[in-house]
Backbone as XML, in Angstrom:
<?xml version="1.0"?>
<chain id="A" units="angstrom">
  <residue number="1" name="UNK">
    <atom name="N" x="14.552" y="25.656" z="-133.619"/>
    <atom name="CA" x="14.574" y="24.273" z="-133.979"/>
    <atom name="C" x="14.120" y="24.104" z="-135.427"/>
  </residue>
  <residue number="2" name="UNK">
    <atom name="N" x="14.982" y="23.110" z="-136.078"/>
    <atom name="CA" x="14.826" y="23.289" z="-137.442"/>
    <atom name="C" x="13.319" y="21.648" z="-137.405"/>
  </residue>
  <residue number="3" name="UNK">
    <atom name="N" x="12.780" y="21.268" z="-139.013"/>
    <atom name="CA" x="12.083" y="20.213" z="-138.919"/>
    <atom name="C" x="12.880" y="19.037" z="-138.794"/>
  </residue>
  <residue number="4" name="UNK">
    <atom name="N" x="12.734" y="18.065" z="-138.329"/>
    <atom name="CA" x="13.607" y="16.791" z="-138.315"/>
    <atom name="C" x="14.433" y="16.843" z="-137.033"/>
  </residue>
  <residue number="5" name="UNK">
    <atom name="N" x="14.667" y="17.488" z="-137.024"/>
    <atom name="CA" x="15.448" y="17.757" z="-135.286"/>
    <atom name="C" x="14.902" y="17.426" z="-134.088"/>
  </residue>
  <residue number="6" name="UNK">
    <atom name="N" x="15.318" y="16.346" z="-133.254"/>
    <atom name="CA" x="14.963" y="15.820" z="-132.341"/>
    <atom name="C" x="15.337" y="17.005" z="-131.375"/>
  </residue>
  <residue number="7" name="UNK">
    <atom name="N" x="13.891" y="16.951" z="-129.972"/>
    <atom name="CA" x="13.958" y="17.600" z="-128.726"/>
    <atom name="C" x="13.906" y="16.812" z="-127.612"/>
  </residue>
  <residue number="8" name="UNK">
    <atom name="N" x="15.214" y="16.890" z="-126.486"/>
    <atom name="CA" x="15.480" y="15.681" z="-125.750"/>
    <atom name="C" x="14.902" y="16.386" z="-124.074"/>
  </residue>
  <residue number="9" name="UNK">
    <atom name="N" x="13.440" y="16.197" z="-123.641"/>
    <atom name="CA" x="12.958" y="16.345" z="-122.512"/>
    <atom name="C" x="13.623" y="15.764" z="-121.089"/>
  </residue>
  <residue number="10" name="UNK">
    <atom name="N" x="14.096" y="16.031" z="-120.378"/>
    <atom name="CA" x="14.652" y="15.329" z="-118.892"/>
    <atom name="C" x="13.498" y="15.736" z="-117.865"/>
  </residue>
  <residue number="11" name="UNK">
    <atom name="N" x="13.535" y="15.410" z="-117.193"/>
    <atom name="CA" x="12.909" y="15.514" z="-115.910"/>
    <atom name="C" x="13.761" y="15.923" z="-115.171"/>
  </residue>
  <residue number="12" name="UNK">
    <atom name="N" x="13.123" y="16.961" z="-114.193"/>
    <atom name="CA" x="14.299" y="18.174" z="-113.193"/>
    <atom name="C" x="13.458" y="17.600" z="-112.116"/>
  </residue>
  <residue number="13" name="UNK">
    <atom name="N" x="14.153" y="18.550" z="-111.362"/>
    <atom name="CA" x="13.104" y="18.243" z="-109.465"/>
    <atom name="C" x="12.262" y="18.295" z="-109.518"/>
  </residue>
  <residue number="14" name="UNK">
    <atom name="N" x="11.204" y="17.630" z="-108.886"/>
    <atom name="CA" x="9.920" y="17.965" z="-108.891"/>
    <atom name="C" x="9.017" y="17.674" z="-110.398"/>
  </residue>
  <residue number="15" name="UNK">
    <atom name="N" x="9.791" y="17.168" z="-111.378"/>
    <atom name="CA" x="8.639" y="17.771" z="-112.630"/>
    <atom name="C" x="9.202" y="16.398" z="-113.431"/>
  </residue>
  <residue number="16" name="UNK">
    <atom name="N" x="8.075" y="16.273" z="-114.404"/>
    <atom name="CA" x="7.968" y="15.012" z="-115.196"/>
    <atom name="C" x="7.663" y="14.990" z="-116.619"/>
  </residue>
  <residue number="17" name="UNK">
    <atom name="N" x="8.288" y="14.478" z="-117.586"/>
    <atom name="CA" x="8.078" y="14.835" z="-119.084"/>
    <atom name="C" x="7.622" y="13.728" z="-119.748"/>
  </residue>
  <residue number="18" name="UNK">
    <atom name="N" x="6.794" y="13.647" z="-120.428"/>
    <atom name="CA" x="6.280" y="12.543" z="-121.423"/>
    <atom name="C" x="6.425" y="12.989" z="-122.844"/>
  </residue>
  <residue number="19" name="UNK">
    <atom name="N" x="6.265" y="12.610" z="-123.597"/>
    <atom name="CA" x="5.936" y="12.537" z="-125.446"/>
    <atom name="C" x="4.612" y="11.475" z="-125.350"/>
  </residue>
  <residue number="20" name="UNK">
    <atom name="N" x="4.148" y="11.478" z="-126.561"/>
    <atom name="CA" x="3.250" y="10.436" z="-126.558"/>
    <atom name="C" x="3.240" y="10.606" z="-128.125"/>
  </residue>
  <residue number="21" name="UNK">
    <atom name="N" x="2.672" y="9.601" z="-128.700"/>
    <atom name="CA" x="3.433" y="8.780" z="-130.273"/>
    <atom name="C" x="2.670" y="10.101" z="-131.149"/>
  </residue>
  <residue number="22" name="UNK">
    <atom name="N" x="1.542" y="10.543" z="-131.006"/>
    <atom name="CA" x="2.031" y="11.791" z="-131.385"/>
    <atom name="C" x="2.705" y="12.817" z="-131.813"/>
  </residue>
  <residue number="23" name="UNK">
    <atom name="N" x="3.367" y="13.465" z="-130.679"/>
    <atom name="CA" x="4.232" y="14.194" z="-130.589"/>
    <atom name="C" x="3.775" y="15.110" z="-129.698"/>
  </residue>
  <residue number="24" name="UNK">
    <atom name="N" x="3.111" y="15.069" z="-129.168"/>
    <atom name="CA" x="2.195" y="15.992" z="-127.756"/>
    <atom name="C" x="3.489" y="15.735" z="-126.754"/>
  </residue>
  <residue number="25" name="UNK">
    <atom name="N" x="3.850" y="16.954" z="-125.856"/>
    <atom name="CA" x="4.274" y="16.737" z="-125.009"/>
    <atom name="C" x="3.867" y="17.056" z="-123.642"/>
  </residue>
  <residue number="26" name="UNK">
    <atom name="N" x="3.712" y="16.288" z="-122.938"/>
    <atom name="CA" x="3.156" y="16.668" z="-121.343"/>
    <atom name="C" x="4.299" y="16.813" z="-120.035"/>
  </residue>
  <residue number="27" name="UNK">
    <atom name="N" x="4.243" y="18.029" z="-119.652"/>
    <atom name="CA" x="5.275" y="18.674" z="-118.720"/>
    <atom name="C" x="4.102" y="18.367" z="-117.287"/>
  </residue>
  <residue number="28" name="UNK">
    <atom name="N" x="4.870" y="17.364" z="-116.470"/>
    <atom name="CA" x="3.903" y="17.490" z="-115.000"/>
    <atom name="C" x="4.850" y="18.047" z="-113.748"/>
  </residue>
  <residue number="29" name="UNK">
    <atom name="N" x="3.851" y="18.938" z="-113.008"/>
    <atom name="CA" x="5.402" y="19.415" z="-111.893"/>
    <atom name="C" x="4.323" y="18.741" z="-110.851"/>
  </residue>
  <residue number="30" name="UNK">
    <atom name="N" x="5.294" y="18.992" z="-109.682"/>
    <atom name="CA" x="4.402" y="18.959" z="-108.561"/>
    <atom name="C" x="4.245" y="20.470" z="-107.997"/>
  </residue>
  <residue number="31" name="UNK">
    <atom name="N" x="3.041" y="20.922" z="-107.798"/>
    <atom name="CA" x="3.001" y="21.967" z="-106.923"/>
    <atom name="C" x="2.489" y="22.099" z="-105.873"/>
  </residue>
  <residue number="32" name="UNK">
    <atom name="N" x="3.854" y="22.966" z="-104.931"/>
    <atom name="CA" x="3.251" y="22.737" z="-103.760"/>
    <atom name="C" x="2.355" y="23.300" z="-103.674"/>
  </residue>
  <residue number="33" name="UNK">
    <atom name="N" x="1.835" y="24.000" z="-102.314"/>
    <atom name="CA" x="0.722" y="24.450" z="-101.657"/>
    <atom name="C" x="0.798" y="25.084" z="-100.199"/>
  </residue>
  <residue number="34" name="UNK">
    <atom name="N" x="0.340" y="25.964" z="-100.115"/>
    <atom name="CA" x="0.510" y="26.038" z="-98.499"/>
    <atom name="C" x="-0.953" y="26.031" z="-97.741"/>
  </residue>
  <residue number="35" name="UNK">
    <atom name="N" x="-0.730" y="25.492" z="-96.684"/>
    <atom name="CA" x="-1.858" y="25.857" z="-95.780"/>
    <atom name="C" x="-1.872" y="26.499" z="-94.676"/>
  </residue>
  <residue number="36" name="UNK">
    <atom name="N" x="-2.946" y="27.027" z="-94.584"/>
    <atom name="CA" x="-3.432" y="27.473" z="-93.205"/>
    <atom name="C" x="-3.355" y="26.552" z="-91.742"/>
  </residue>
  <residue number="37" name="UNK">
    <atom name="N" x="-2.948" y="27.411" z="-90.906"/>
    <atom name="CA" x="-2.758" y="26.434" z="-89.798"/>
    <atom name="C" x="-3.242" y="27.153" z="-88.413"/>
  </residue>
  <residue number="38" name="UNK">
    <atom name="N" x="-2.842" y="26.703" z="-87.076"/>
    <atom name="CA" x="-3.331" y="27.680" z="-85.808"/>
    <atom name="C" x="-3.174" y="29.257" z="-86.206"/>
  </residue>
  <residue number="39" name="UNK">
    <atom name="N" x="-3.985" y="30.209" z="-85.786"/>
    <atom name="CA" x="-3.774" y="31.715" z="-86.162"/>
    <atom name="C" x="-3.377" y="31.749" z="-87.097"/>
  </residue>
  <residue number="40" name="UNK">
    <atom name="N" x="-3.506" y="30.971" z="-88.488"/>
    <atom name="CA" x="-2.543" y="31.453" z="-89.761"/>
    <atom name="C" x="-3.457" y="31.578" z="-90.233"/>
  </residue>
  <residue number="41" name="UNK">
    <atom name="N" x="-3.841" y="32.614" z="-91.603"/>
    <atom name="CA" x="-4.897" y="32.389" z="-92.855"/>
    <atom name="C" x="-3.589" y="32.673" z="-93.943"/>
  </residue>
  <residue number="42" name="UNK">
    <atom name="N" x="-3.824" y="32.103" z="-95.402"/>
    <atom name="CA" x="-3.329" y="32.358" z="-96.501"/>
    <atom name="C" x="-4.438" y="32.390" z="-97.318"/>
  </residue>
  <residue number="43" name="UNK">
    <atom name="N" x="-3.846" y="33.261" z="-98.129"/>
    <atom name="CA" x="-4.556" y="33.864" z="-99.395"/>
    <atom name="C" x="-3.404" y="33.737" z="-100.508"/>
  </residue>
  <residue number="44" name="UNK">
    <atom name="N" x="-4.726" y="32.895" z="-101.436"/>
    <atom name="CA" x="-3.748" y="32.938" z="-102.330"/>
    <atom name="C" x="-3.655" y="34.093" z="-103.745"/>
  </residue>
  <residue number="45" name="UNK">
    <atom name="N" x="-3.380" y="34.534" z="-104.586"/>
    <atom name="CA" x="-3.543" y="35.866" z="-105.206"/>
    <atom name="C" x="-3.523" y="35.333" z="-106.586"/>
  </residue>
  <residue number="46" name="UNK">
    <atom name="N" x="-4.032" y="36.000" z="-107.706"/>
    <atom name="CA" x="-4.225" y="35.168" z="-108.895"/>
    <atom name="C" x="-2.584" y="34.368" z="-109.871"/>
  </residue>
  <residue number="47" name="UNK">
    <atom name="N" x="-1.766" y="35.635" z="-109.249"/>
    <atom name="CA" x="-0.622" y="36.292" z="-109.915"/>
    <atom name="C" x="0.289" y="35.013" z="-109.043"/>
  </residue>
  <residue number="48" name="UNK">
    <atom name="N" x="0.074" y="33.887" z="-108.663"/>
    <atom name="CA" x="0.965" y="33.109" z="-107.774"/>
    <atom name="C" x="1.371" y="33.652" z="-106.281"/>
  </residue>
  <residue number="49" name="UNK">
    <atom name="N" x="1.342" y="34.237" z="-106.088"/>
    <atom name="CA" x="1.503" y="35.237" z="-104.621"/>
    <atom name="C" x="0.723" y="34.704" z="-103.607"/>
  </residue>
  <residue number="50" name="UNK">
    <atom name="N" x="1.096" y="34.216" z="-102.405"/>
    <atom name="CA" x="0.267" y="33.847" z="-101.085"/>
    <atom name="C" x="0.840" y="35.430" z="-100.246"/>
  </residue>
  <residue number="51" name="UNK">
    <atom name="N" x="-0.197" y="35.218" z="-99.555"/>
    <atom name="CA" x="-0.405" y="36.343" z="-98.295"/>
    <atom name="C" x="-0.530" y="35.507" z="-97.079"/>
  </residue>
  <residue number="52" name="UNK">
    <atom name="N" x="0.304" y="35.606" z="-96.259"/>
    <atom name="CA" x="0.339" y="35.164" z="-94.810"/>
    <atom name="C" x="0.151" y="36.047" z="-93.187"/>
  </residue>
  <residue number="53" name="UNK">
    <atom name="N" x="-1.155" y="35.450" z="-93.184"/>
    <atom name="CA" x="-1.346" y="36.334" z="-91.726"/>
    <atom name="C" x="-1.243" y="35.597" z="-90.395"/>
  </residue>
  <residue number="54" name="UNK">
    <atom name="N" x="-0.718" y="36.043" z="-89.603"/>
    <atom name="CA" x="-0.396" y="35.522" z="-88.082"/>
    <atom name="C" x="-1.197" y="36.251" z="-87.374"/>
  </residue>
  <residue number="55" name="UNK">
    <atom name="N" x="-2.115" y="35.736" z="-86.200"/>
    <atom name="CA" x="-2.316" y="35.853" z="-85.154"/>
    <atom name="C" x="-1.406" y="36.018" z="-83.551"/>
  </residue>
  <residue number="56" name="UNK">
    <atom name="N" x="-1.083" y="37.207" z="-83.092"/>
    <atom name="CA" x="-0.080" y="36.760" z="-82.115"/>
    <atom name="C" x="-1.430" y="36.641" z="-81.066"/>
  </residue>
  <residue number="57" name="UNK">
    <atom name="N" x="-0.683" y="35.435" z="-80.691"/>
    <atom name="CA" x="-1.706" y="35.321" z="-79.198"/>
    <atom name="C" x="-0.483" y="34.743" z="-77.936"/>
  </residue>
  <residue number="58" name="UNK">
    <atom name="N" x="0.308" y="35.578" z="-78.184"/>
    <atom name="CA" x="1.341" y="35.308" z="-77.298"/>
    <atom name="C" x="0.919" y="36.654" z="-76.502"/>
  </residue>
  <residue number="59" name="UNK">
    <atom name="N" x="0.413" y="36.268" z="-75.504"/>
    <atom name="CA" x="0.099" y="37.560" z="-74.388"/>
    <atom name="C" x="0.882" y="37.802" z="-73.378"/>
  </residue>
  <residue number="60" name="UNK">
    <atom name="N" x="1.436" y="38.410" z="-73.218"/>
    <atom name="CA" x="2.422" y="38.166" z="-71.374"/>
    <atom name="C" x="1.897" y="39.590" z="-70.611"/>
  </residue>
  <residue number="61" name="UNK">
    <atom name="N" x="2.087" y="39.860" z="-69.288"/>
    <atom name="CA" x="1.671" y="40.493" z="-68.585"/>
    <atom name="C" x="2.989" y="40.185" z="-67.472"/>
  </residue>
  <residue number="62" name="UNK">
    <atom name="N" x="3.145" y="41.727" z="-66.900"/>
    <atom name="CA" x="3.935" y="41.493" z="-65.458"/>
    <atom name="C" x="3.144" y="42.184" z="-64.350"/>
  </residue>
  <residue number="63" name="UNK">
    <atom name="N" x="3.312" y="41.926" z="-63.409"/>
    <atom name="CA" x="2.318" y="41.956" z="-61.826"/>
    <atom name="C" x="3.662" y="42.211" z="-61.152"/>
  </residue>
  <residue number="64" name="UNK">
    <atom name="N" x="2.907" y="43.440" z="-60.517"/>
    <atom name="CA" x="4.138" y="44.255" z="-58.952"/>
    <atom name="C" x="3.592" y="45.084" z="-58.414"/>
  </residue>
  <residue number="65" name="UNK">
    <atom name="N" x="3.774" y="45.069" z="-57.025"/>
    <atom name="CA" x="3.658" y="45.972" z="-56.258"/>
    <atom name="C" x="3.932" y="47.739" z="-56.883"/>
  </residue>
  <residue number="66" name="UNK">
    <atom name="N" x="3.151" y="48.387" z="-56.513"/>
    <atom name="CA" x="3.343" y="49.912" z="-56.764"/>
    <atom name="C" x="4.366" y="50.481" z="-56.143"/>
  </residue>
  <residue number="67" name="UNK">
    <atom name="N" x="4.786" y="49.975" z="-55.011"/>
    <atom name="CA" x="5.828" y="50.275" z="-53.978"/>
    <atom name="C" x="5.590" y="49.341" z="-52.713"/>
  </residue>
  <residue number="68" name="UNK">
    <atom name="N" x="6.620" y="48.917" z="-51.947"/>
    <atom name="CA" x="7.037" y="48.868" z="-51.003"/>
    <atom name="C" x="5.806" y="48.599" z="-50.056"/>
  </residue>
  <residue number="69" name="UNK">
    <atom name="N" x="5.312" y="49.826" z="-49.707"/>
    <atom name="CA" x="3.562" y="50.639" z="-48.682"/>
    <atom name="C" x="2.605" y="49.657" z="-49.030"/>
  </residue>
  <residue number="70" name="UNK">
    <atom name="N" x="2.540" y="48.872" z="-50.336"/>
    <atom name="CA" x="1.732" y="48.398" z="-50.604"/>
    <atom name="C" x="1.121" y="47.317" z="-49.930"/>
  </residue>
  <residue number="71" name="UNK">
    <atom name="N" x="-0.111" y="47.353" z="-50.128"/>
    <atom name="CA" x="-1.077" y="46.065" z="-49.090"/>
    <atom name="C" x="-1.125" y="45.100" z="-49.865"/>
  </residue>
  <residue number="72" name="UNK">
    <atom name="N" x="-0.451" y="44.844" z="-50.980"/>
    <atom name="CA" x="-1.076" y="43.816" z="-52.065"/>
    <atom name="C" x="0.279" y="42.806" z="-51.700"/>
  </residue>
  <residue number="73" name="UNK">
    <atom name="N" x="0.034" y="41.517" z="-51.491"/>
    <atom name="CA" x="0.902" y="40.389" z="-51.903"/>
    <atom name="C" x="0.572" y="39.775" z="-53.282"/>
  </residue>
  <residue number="74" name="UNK">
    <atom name="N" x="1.726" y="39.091" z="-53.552"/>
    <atom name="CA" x="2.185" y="38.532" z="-54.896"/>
    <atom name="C" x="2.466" y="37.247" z="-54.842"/>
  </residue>
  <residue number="75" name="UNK">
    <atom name="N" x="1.719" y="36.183" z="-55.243"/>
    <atom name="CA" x="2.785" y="34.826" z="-55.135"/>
    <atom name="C" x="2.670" y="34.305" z="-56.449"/>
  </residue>
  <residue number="76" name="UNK">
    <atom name="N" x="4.054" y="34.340" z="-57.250"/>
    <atom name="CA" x="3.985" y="34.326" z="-58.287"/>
    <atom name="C" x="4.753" y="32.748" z="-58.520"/>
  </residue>
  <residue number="77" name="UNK">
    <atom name="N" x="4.521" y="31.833" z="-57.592"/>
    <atom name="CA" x="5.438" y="30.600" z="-57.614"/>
    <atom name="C" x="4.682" y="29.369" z="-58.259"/>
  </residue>
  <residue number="78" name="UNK">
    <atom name="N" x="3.538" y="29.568" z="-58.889"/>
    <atom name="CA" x="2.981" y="28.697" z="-59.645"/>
    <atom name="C" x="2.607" y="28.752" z="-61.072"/>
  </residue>
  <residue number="79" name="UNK">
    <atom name="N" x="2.510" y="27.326" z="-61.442"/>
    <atom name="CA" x="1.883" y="28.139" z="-63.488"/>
    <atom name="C" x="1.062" y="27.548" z="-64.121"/>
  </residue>
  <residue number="80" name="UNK">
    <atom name="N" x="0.235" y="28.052" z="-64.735"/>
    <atom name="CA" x="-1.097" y="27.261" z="-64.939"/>
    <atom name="C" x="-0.888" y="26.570" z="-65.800"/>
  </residue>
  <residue number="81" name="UNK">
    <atom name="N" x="-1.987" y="25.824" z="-66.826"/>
    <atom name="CA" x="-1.563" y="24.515" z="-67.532"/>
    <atom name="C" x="-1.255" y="24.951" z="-68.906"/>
  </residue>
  <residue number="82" name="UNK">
    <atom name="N" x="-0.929" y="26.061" z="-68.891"/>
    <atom name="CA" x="-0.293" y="26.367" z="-70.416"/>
    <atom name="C" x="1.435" y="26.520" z="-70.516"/>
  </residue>
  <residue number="83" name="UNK">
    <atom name="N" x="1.379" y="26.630" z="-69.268"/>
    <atom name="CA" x="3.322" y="26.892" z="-68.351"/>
    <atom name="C" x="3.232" y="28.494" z="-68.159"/>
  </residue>
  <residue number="84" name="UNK">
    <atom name="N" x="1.942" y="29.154" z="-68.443"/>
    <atom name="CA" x="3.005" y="30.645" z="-67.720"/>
    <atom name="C" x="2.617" y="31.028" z="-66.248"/>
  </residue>
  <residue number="85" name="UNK">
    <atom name="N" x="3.085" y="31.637" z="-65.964"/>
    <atom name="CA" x="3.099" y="32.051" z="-64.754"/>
    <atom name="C" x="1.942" y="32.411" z="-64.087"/>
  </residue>
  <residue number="86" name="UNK">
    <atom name="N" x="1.410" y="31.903" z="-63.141"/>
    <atom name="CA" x="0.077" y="31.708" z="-62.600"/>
    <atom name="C" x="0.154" y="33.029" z="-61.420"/>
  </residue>
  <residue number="87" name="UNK">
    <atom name="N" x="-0.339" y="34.535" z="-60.925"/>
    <atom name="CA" x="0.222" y="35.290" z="-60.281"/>
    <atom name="C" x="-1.456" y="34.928" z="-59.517"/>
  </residue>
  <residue number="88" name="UNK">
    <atom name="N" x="-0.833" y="34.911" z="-57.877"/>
    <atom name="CA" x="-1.838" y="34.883" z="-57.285"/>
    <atom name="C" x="-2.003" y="36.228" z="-56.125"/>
  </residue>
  <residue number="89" name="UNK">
    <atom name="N" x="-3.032" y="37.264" z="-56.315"/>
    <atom name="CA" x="-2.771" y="38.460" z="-55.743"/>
    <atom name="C" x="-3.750" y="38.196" z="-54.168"/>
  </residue>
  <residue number="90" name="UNK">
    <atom name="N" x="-3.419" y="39.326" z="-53.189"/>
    <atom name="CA" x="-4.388" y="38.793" z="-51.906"/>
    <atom name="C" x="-3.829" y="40.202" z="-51.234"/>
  </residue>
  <residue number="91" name="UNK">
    <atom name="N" x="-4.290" y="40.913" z="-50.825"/>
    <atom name="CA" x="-4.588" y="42.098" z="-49.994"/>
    <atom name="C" x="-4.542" y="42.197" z="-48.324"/>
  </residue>
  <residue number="92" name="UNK">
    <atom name="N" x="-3.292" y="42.675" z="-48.064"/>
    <atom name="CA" x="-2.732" y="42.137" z="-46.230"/>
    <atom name="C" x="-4.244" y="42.851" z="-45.484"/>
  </residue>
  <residue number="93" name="UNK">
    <atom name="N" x="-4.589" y="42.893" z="-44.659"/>
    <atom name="CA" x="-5.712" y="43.573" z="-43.688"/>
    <atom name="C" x="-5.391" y="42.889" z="-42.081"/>
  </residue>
  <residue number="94" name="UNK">
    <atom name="N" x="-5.421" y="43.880" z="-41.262"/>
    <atom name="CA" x="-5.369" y="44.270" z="-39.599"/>
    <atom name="C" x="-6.357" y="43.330" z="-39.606"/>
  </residue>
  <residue number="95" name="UNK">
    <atom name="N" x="-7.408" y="42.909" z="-39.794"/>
    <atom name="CA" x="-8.249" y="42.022" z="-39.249"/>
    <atom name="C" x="-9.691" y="43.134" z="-38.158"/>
  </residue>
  <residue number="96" name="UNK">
    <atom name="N" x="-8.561" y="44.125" z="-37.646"/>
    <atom name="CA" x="-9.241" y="45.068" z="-36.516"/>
    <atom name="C" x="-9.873" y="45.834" z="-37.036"/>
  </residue>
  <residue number="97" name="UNK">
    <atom name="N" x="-9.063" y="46.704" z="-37.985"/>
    <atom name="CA" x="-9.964" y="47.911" z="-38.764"/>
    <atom name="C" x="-11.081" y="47.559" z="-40.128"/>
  </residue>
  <residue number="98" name="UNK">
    <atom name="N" x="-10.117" y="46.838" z="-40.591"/>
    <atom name="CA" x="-10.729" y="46.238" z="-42.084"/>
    <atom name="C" x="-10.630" y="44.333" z="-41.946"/>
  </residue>
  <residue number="99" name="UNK">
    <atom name="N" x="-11.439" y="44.018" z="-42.773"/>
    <atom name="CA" x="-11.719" y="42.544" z="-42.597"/>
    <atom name="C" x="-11.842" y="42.249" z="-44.507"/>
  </residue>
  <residue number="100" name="UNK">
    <atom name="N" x="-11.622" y="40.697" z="-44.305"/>
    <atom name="CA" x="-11.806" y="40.559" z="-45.758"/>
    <atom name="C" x="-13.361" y="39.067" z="-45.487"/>
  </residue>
  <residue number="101" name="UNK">
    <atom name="N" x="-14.211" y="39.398" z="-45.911"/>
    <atom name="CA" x="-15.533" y="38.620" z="-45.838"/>
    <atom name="C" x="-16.657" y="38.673" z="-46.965"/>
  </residue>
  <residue number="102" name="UNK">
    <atom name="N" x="-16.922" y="37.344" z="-47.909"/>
    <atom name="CA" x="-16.465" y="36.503" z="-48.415"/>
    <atom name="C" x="-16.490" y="37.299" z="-49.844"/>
  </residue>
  <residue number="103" name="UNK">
    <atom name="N" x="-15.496" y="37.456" z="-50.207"/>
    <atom name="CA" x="-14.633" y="38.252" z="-50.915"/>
    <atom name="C" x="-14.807" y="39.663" z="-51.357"/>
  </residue>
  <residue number="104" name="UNK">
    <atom name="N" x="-15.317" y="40.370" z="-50.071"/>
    <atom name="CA" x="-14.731" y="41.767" z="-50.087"/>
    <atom name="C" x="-14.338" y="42.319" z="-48.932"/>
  </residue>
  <residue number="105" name="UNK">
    <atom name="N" x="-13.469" y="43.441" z="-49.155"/>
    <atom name="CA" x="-13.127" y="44.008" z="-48.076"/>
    <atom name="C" x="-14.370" y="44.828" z="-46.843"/>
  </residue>
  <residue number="106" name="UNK">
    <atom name="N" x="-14.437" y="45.063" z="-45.743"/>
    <atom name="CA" x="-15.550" y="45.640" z="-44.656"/>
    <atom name="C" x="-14.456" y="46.530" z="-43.978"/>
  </residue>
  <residue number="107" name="UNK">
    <atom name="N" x="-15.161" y="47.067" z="-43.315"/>
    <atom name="CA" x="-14.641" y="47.836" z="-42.038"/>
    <atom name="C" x="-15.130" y="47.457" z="-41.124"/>
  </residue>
  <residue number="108" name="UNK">
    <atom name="N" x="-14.487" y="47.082" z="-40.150"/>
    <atom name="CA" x="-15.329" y="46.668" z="-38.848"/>
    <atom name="C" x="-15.670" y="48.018" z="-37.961"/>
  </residue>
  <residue number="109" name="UNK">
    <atom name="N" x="-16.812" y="47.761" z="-37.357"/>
    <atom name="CA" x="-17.304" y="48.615" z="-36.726"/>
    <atom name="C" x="-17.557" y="48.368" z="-35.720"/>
  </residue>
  <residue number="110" name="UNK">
    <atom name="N" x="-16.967" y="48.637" z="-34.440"/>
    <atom name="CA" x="-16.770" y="48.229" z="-32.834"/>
    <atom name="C" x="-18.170" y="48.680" z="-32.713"/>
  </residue>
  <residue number="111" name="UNK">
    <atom name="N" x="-18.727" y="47.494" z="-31.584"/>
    <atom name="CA" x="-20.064" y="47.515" z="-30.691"/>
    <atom name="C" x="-20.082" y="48.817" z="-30.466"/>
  </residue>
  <residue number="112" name="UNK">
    <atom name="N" x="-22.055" y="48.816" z="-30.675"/>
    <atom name="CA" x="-22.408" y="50.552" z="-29.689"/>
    <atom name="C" x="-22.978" y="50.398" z="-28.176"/>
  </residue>
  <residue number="113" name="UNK">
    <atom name="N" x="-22.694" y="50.305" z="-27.549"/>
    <atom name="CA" x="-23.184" y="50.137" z="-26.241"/>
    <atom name="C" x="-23.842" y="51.203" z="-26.131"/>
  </residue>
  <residue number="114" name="UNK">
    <atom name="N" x="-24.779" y="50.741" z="-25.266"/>
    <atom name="CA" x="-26.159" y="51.590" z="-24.539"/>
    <atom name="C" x="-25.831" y="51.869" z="-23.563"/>
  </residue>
  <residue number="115" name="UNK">
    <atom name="N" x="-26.071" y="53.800" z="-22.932"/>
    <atom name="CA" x="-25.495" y="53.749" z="-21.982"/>
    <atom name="C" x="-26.802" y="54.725" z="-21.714"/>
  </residue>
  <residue number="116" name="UNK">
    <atom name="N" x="-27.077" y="54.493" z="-20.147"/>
    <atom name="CA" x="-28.026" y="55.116" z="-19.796"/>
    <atom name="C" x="-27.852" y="56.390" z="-19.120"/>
  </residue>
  <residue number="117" name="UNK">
    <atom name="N" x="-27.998" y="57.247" z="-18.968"/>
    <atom name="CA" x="-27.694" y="58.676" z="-18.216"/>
    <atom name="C" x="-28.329" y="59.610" z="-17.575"/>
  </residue>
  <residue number="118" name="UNK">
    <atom name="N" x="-27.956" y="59.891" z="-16.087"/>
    <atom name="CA" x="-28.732" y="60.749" z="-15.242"/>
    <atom name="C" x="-28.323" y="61.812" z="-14.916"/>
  </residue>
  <residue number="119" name="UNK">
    <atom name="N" x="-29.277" y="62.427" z="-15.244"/>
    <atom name="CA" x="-29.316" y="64.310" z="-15.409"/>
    <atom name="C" x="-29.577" y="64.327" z="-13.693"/>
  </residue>
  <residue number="120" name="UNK">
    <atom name="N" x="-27.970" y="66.009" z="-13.376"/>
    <atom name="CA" x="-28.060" y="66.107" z="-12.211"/>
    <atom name="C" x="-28.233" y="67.281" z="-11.748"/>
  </residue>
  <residue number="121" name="UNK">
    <atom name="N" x="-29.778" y="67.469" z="-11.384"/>
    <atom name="CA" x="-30.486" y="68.372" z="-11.387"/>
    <atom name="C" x="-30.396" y="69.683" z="-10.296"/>
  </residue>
  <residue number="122" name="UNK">
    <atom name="N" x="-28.960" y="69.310" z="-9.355"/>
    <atom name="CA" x="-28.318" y="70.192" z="-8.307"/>
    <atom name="C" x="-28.218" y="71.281" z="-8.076"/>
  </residue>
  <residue number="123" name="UNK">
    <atom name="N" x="-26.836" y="70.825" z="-9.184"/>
    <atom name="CA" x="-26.188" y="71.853" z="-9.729"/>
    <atom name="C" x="-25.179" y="72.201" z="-10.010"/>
  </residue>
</chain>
């Protein structure tokens, strides 16, 4: 640019130009920003650079029988208040051999009867 030569400033996206009687010129942008949000952190770096970290807290899990033999039931027909799948487990038992009382498994153990006995001294 030579002296005397006018410089004609526009305004682009985001950004704003003044003169002032001077001859100062002031360039304004908008800049964005980012933030941090659920499980997110940003860092910002001197050099303009953000760093974005996620948290996964997306957990899932599947529930099954080992086979077939198995004593374990599954009722997987409900979902808790987040919407996933609510698995409710419960362990079949005879009632006769094994018992479930109040929340563990026993063995039952049939009465010992007393029995009295006479030695027969004959022969």
């Amino acid at each position: 640019m030579n002296p005397g030569e006018s410089l004609n400033f526009k305004p682009g996206q985001g950004t704003s130009v003044s003169v002032d009687t001077n001859g100062d010129v002031q360039v304004n942008a908008n800049v964005a920003d980012i933030k941090a949000g659920n499980n997110v952190t940003v860092a910002k770096g001197n050099n303009g650079v953000y760093t974005i970290n996620a948290l996964d807290t997306n957990t899932q899990a599947s529930v099954s029988k080992l086979n077939n033999d198995s004593p374990i039931t599954i009722d997987s027909n409900a979902t808790n208040s987040a919407g996933a799948k609510d698995y409710k487990l419960d362990v079949n038992v005879d009632g006769t051999t094994i018992t479930k009382t109040g929340g563990v498994l026993k063995a039952v153990i049939p009465a010992v009867e007393k029995v009295d006995l006479t030695v027969n001294k004959t022969g």
